[in-house]
One Martini backbone bead per residue (centre of mass of N, CA, C, O) as a GRO file, in nm:
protein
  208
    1UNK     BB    1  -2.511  -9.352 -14.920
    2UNK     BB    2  -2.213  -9.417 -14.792
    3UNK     BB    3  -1.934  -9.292 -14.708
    4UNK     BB    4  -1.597  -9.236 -14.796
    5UNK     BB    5  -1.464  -9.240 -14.403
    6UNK     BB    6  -1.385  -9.539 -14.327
    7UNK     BB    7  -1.113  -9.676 -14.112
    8UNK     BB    8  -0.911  -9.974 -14.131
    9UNK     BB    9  -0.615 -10.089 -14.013
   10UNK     BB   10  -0.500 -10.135 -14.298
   11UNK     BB   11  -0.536  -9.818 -14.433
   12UNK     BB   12  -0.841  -9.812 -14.547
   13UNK     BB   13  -1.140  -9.606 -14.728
   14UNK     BB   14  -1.462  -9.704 -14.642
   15UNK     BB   15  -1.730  -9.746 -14.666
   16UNK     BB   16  -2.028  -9.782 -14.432
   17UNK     BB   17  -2.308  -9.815 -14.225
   18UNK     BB   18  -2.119  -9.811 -13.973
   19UNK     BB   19  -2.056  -9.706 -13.647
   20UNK     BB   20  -1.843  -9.495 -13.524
   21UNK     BB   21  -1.614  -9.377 -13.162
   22UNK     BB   22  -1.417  -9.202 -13.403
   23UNK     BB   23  -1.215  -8.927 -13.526
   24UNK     BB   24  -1.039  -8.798 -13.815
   25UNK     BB   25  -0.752  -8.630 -13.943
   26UNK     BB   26  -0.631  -8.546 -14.317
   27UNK     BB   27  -0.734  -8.346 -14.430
   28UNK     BB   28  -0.859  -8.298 -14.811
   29UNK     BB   29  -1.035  -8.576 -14.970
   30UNK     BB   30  -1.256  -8.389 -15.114
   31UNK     BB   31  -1.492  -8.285 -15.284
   32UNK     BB   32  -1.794  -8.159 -15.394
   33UNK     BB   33  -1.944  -8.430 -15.378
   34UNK     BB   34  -1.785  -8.630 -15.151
   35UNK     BB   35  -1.523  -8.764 -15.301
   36UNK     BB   36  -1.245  -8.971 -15.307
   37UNK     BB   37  -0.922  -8.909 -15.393
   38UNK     BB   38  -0.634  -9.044 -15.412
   39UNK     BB   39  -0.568  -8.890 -15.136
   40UNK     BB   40  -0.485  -8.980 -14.798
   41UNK     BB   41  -0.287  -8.715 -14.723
   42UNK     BB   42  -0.203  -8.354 -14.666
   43UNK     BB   43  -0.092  -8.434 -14.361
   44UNK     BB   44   0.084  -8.538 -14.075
   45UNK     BB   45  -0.125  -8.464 -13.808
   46UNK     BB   46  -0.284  -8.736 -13.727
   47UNK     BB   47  -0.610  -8.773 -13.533
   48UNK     BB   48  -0.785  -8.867 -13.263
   49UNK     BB   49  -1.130  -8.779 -13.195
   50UNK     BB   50  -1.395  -8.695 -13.045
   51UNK     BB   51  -1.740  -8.697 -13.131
   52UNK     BB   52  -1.768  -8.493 -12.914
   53UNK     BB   53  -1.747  -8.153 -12.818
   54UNK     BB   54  -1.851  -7.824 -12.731
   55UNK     BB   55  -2.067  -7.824 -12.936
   56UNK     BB   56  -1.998  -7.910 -13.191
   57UNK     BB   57  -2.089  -7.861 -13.539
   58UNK     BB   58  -2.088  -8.064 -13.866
   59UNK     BB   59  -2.029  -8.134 -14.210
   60UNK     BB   60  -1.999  -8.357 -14.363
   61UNK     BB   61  -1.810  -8.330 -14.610
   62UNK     BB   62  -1.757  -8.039 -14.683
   63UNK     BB   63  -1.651  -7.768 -14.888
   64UNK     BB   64  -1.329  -7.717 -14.796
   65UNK     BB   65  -1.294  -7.926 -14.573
   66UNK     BB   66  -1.216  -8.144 -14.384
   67UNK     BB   67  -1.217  -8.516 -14.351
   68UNK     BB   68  -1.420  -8.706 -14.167
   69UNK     BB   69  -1.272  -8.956 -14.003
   70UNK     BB   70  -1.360  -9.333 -13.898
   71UNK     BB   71  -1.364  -9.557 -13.593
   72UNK     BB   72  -1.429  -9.826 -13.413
   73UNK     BB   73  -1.144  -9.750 -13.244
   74UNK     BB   74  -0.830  -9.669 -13.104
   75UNK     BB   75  -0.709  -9.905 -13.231
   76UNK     BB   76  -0.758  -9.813 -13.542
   77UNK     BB   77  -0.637  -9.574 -13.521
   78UNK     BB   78  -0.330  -9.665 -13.446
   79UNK     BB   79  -0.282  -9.829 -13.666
   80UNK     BB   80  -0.322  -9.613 -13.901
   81UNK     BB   81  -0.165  -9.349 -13.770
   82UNK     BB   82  -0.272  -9.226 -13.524
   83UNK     BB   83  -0.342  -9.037 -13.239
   84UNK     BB   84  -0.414  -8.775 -13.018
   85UNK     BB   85  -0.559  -8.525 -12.924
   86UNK     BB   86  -0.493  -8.168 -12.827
   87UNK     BB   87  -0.791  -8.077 -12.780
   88UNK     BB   88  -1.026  -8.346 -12.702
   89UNK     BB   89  -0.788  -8.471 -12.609
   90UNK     BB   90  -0.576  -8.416 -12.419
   91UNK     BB   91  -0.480  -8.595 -12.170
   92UNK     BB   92  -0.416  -8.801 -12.366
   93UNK     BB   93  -0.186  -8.656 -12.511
   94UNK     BB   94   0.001  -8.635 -12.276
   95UNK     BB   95   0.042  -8.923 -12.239
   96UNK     BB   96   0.165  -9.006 -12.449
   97UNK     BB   97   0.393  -8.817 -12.525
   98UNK     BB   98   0.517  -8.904 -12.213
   99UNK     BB   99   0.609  -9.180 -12.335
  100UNK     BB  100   0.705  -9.110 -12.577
  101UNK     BB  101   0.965  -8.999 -12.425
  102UNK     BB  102   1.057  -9.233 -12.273
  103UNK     BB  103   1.114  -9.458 -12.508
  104UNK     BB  104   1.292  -9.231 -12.683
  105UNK     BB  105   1.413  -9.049 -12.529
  106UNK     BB  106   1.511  -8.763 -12.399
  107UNK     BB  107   1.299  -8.506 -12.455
  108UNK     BB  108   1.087  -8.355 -12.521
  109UNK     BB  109   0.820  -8.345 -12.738
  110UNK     BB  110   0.711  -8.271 -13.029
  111UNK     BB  111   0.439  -8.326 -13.259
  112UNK     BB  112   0.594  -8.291 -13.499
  113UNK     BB  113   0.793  -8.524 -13.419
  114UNK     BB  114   0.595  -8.726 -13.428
  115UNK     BB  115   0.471  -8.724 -13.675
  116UNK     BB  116   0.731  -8.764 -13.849
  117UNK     BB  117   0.782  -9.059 -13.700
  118UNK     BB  118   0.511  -9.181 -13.820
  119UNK     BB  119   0.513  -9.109 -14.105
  120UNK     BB  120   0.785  -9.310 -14.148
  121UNK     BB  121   0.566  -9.592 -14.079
  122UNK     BB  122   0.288  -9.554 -14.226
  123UNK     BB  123   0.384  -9.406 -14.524
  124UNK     BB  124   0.346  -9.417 -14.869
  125UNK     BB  125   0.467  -9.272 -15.123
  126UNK     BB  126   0.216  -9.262 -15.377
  127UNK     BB  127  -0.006  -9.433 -15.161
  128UNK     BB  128  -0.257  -9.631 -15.029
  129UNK     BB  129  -0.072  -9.757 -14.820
  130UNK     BB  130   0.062  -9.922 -14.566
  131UNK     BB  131   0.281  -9.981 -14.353
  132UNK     BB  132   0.472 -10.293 -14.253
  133UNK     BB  133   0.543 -10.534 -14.028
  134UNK     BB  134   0.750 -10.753 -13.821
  135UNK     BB  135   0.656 -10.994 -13.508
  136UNK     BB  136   0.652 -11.154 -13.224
  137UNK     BB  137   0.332 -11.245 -13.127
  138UNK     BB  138   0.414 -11.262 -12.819
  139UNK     BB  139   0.546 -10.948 -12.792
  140UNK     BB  140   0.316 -10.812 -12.799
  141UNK     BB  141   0.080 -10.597 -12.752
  142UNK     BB  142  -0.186 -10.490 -12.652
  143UNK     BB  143  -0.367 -10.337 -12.896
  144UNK     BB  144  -0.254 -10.471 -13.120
  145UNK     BB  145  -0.250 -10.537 -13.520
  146UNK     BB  146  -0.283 -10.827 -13.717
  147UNK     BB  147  -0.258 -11.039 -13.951
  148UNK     BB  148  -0.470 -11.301 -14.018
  149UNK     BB  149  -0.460 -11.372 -14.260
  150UNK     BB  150  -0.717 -11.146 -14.437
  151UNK     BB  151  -0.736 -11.026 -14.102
  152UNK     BB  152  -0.771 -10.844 -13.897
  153UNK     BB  153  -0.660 -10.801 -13.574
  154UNK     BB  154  -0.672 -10.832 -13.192
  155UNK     BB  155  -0.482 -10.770 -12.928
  156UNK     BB  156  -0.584 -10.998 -12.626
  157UNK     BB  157  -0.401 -11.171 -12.463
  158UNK     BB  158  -0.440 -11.456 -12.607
  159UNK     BB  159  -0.649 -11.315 -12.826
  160UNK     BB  160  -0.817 -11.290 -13.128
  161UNK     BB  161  -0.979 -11.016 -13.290
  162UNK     BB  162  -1.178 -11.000 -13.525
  163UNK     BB  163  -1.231 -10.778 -13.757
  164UNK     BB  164  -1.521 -10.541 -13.838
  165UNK     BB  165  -1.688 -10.245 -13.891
  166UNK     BB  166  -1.905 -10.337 -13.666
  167UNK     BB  167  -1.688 -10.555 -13.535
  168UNK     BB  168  -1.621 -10.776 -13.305
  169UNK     BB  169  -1.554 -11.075 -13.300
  170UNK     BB  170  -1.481 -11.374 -13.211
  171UNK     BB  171  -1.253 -11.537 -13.062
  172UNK     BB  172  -0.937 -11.647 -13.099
  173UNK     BB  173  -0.644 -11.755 -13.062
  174UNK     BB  174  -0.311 -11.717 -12.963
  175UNK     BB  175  -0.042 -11.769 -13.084
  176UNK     BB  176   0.261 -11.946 -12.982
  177UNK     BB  177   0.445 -11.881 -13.265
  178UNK     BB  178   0.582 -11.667 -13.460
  179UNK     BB  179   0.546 -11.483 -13.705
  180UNK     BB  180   0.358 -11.126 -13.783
  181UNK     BB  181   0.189 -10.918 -13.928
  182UNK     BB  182   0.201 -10.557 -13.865
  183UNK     BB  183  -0.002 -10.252 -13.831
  184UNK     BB  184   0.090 -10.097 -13.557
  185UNK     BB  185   0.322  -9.910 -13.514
  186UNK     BB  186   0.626  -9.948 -13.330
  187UNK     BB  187   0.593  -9.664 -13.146
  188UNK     BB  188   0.314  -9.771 -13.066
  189UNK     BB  189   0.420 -10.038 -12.904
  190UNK     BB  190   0.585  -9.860 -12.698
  191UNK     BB  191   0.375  -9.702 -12.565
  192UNK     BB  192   0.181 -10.013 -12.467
  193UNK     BB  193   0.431 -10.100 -12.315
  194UNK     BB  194   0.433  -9.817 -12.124
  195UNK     BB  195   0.057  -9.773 -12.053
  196UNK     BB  196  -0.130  -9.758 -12.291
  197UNK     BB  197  -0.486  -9.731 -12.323
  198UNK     BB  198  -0.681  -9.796 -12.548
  199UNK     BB  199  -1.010  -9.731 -12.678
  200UNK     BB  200  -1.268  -9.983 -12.718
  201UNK     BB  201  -1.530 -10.192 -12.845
  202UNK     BB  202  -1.805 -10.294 -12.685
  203UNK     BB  203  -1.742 -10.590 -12.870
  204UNK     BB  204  -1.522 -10.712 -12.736
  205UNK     BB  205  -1.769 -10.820 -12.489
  206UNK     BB  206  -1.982 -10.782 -12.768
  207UNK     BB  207  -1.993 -10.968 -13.018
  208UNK     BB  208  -2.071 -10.958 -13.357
   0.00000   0.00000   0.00000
C-alpha cells in the first residue's frame, strides 16, 4: 500500500503509487506505523531536495526521523510552499536567495527570513489547508500554479496544464480575461518574474 507522502500543488498530502522527481521536508509527520498525524509541519524551514545526493541511503518514513515527502516536479514544490535545498541543491538555493532578495529590497535575506515570510503565505495555523489568493490570469509567471475548476493547473506560456499525481495532461488554452485563484505564494511568483526557472516534469512535453 503507498504511504501518504506525496504533496500536491494545492498542499494535500496523499497516496499514490505515481513517483516524484523532488524530496521535501516539514519534521516529524509521522508515526511509528508510518501513518500521518494531524500536524502538516513541524518548522518552517521547508525546502524541496534532489532524490539523490552523495550516495545517501534513508528508510522512508523510518521511526523518529523527518517525513520524507515527494513532489511530482519543483513548479509543485514552490506551489506547496517549499524552496530550494541550501545543501543538496546549493547552487538553486543561492539563486533563488539573491533574487528573493532583490525582488524584496533591502540587503541579503537570511534562510530564516525567507521561510518566515513564506510561512506567512502559505500556512494556516492548526489547520491542514494552505493559503491561496487571487490575481489577473494574464499576470502571472511561467510555472504559477492556479486552481482552474476542481483540478490545479501550471501555467506556461498561453497554456493550462491539468495536474495529476501522475503528470500532466493535454493543455488547454490559457483564458485571457479575469481573476483567478492561484496556488503558488506571491513572494515566490515574483521570483519567478525576476528569472527563476523551477525544474518540470518530463510530462510537461510528453503529456500522461
Amino acid at each position: 500500500m503507498p504511504l501518504q507522502n506525496r504533496v500536491t500543488p494545492d498542499g494535500q498530502i496523499i497516496a499514490t503509487s505515481a513517483r516524484g522527481t523532488m524530496m521535501g521536508n516539514r519534521g516529524v509527520l509521522h508515526d511509528e506505523k508510518q501513518r500521518l498525524g494531524p500536524a502538516r509541519w513541524r518548522h518552517k524551514n521547508w525546502v524541496a531536495c534532489r532524490l539523490q545526493f552523495n550516495g545517501r541511503q534513508r528508510q522512508v518514513m523510518a521511526p523518529r526521523r523527518y517525513t520524507e515527502l515527494f513532489f511530482l516536479d519543483e513548479a509543485v514544490a514552490f506551489a506547496a510552499g517549499h524552496r530550494p535545498c541550501a545543501e543538496c541543491r546549493r547552487a538553486d538555493y543561492k539563486l533563488f536567495k539573491a533574487l528573493w532578495t532583490d525582488v524584496h529590497g533591502g540587503g541579503a535575506l537570511s534562510a530564516k527570513e525567507i521561510d518566515d515570510l513564506l510561512h506567512s503565505e502559505r500556512a494556516i495555523a492548526r489547520q491542514a489547508e494552505q493559503k491561496r489568493h487571487s490575481a489577473r490570469i494574464l499576470n502571472l509567471p511561467d510555472c504559477a500554479f492556479v486552481m482552474y475548476g476542481e483540478t490545479p493547473h501550471l501555467v506556461l506560456g498561453e497554456q493550462l496544464l491539468p495536474y495529476a499525481p501522475e503528470g500532466y495532461s493535454a493543455a488547454i488554452k490559457r483564458p485571457q480575461h479575469g481573476e483567478i485563484i492561484v496556488l503558488t505564494p506571491p513572494s515566490v511568483l515574483e521570483v519567478f518574474r525576476a528569472g527563476f526557472r523551477p525544474a518540470l516534469s518530463p510530462s510537461v512535453v510528453d503529456p500522461v
